[in-house]
N, C-alpha and C positions, 0 to 999 in steps of 0.2 A: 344154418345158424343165422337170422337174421340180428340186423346190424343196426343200429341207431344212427344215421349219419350225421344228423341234426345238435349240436353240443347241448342249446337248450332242451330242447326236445328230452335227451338222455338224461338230462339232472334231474329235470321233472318225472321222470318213469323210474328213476333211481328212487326219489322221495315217494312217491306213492306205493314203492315195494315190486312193480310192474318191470323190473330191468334188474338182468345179472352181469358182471363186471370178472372175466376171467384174471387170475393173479398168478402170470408165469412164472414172477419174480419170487416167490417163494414156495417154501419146501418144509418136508416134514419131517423128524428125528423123533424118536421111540425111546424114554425109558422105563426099563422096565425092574422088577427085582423089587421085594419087602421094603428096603430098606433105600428105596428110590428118592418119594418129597424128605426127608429126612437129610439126603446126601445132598440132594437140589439146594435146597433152602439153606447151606454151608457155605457156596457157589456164588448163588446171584443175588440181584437186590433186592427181591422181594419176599414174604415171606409164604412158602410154598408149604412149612410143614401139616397144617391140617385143610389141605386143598380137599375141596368133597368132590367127589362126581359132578362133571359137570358146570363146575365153577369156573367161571374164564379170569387170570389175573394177567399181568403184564410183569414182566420185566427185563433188568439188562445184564449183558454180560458187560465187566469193566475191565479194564488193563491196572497195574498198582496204581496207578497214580488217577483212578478214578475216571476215565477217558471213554466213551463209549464203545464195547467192538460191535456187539451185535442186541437187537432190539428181539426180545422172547415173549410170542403168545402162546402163554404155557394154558392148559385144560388135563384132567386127571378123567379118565374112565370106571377105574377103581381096581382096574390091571397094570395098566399103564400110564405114565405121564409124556404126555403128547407137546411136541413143539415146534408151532411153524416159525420160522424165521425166512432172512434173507439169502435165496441161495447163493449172494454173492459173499457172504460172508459163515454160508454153511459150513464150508472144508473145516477152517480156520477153527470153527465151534467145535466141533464133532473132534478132533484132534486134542482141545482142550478137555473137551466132558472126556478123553477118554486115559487121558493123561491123570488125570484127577478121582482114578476111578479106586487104586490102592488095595484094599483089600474088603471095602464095601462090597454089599450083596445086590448088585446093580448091574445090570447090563443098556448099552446105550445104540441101537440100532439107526443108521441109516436109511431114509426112503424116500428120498431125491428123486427117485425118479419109477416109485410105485403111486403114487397120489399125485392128483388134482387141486388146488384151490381155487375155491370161486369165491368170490364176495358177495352179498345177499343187503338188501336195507331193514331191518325191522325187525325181521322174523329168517327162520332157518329156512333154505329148501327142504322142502318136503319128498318131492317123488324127482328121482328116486332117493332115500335116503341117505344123507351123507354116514360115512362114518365115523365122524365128529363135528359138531360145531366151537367155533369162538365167538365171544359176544365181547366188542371193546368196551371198554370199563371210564374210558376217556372221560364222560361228561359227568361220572360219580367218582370222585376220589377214593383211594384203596382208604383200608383202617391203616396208621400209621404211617399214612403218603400227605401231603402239605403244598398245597396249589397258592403259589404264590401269584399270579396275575387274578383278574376276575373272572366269573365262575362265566363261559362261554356261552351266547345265547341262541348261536344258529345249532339246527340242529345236528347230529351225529350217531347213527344208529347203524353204524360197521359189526356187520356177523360175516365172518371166515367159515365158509362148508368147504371139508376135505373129502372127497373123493378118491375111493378104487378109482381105476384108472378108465376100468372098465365102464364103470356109473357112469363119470363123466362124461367118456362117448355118449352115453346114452343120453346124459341131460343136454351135449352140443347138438344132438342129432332131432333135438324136439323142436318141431319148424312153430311152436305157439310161447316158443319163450323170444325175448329179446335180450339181444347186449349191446351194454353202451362201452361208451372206450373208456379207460383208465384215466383220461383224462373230464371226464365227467364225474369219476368219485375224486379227482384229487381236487375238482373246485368248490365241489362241497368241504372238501376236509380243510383245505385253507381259509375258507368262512368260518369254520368250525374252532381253530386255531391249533389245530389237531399235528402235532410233529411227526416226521416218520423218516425213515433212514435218509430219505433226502434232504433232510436238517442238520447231517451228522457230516462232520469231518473225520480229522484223524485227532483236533482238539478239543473237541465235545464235552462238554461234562452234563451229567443231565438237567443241573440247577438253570442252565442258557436258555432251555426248551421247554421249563417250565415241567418235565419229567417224572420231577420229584411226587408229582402228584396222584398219577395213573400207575407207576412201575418201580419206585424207591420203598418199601419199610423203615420209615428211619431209629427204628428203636429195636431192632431184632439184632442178632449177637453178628462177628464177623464175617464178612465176604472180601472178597478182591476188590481192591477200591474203597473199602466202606470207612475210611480214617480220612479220605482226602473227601467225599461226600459230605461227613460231620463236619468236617472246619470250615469248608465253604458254607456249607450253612448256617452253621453256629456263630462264626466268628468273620466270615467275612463277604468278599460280593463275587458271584458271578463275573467275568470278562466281560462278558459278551451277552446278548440278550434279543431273546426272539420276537419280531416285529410283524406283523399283520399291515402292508403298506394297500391303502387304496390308491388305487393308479389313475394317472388324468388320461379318460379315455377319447379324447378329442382329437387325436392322431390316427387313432384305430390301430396302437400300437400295444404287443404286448412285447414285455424282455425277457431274456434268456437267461434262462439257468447257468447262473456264476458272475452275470451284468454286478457293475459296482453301485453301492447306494452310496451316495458321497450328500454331504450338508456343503454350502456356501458360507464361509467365513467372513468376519469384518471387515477385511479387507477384497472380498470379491472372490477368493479364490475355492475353489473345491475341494475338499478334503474327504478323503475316500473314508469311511467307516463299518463299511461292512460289505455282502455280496446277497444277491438272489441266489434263491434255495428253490422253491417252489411259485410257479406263474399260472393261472389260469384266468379265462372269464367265467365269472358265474355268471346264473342266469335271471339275479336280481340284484346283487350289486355292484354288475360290472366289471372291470378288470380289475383283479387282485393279486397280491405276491405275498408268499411270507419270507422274511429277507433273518440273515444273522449280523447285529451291527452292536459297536460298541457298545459297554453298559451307560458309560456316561454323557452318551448322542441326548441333547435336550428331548424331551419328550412331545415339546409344542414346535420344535422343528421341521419344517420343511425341506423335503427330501428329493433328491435327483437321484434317477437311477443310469446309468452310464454306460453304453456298451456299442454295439455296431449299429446304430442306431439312432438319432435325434433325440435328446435327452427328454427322459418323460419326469413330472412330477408326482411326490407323491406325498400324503401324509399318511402320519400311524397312528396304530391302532395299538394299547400296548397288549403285548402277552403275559410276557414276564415284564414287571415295573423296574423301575433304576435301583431301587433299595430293598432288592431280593436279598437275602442271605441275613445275616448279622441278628439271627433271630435265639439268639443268647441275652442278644443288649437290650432287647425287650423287655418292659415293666412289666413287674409280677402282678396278676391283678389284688386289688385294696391294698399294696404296699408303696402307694402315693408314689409312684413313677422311679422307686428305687430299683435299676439295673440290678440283672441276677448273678449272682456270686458265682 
């Protein structure tokens, strides 16, 4: 299984489609039963009931109070509705989907540890055939999803092939493919401004990460969370809000995941506002991070990032802007800037 060792190297062979990228970190869940996208789409936050073959959506699982638990690349075969997620937060899912099951005509299988995931740039593997692909929806918004920062302009063209376990061997054992490391898809996806479970706390809401756009339905009937989703959106702002920091690479330093992003106040002092999520360098704009920091951190701010380490600068790039949410108080249009009833 040859290796990329080189980080640019691997971004570039990632972009031209030339380099696959193994995805330990996730696993796959089965559901299956008539009466399956029907019971799904009741669930989560997206809307799953007339999913066709083949169609890749996104969505999340929430806690009541709208929180993120787990992040869903849902795909339908036209037997089954397929779902990779995180296996650190597999257990936890498969416990709820099973809780939730009542006396619908669903069954919800486990297979954590039948299948492979690989990631691919562009286009699916081919040989050998996977048994399913995911194509991420990131850079096109779902119908009834609402991207509040600007629309992203580096590229992102994430396909998930799941693998028998079997296949996989077979595609690791092919001495004319390459892999690069995970750390060459995550510095594209941070150029990209692409969020993924390592954006997520335990206080998450999707509107921070800019979510709403890729994995929310916001007009589709109830789910867990979907009341504290509407009011932040409708009527109020986000906490917190996700930042694209470019780093001053003139130390040759990059920071660690959890490092503090603090501003320098009037008085000289540092004031911590948020933390590093995601660090990598790319391999044309240099060192990057995407950090989670207050909603109301100035936007023309300059940024210190804090940690075992010699304080590096940075500025942002916004994801999500300062005046996300409150899009109720928005003017109707031709009704001369009269806020909506």
């Amino acid at each position: 299984m040859p290796q990329i060792t080189n980080p640019n190297v691997a971004q570039r062979q990632l972009l031209v489609g030339k380099a696959l990228v193994k995805q330990d970190q996730l696993g796959v869940i089965a559901v299956g039963g008539e009466g399956r996208l029907e019971w799904l789409h009741s669930l989560i936050s997206q809307n799953v009931r007339n999913l066709q073959p083949g169609q890749s959506v996104e969505a999340l699982a929430l806690d009541i109070n709208g929180h993120i638990e787990s992040i869903l690349r849902v795909t339908d075969d036209g037997e089954q509705t397929w779902i990779i997620t995180e296996r650190t937060s597999a257990d936890a899912l498969l416990l709820w989907l099973k809780k939730m099951i009542f006396r619908s005509k669903v069954t919800v299988t486990e297979h954590l540890a039948d299948y492979a995931v690989v990631a691919s740039w562009g286009s699916a593997v081919t040989e050998p055939s996977p048994t399913l692909t995911w194509t991420d929806p990131w850079l096109n918004p779902a119908p009834g999803g609402h991207r509040y920062g600007a629309q992203p302009t580096e590229p992102w063209s994430l396909v998930l092939n799941v693998f028998a376990n079997t296949d996989a061997s077979t595609l690791e054992a092919n001495p004319a493919i390459e892999w690069a490391p995970q750390s060459a898809l995550d510095a594209l996806r941070i150029a990209a401004h692409r969020p993924s479970v390592a954006e997520v706390d335990e206080k998450t809401i999707p509107h921070e990460l800019d979510l709403l756009a890729s994995a929310v339905h916001l007009s589709k009937g109830c789910y867990r969370g979907q009341e504290s989703v509407a009011k932040v959106h409708n009527l109020g702002h986000p906490p917190r809000r996700l930042v694209l920091l470019h780093l001053d690479g003139s130390n040759h330093l990059l920071p660690f995941v959890g490092d503090e992003v603090a501003i320098v106040d009037a008085e000289g002092q540092r004031v911590v506002r948020g933390r590093i999520t995601s660090t990598e360098h790319h391999h044309e704009a240099g060192p990057l991070a995407l950090a989670v920091i207050s909603r109301n951190t100035p936007a023309e701010a300059e940024l210190l990032v804090l940690g075992n380490h010699e304080p590096i600068s940075a500025t942002q790039e916004l994801v999500v802007p300062l005046d996300a949410g409150k899009i109720a108080n928005l003017p109707r249009p031709g009704l001369l800037g009269r806020p909506r009833s």
